[in-house]
C-alpha angles and dihedrals in degrees: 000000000000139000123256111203099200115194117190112177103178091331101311099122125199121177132188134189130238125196078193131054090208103051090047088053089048094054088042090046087050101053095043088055090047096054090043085056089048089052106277113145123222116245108162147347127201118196111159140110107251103218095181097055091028101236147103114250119208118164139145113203106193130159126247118231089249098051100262118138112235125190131192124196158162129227135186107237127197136185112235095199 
């Protein structure tokens, strides 16, 4: 298993893959600091175990300055071979 940080800022998606949970959550925690500090305003977080889908949802939905949505979250990733 390994982590997938998926960053989407007005449909331009960039992800990036953790071996660690943690050290995917700390880079997400980061950059959304960072773009609250470069005048991004907060809209919704979603931290919960989804039992009916079976996953984990971790997510941070924020605004751009310039009135992009931007959306930063975690995804559990597995190999199928």
């Amino acid at each position: 298993m390994f982590t997938i940080y998926c960053k989407n800022v007005g449909g331009r998606k960039f992800d990036r893959y953790f071996r660690s949970w943690e050290n995917a959550k700390a880079l997400l925690m980061q950059e959304c600091q960072e773009m609250l500090n470069h005048g991004c305003k907060f809209c919704t977080k979603i931290d919960r175990m989804n039992s009916a889908k079976g996953f984990y949802e971790f997510q941070y939905e924020l605004i751009t300055p310039d009135g992009e949505e931007v959306t930063l979250s975690l995804i559990d990733g597995h190999f199928s071979d």
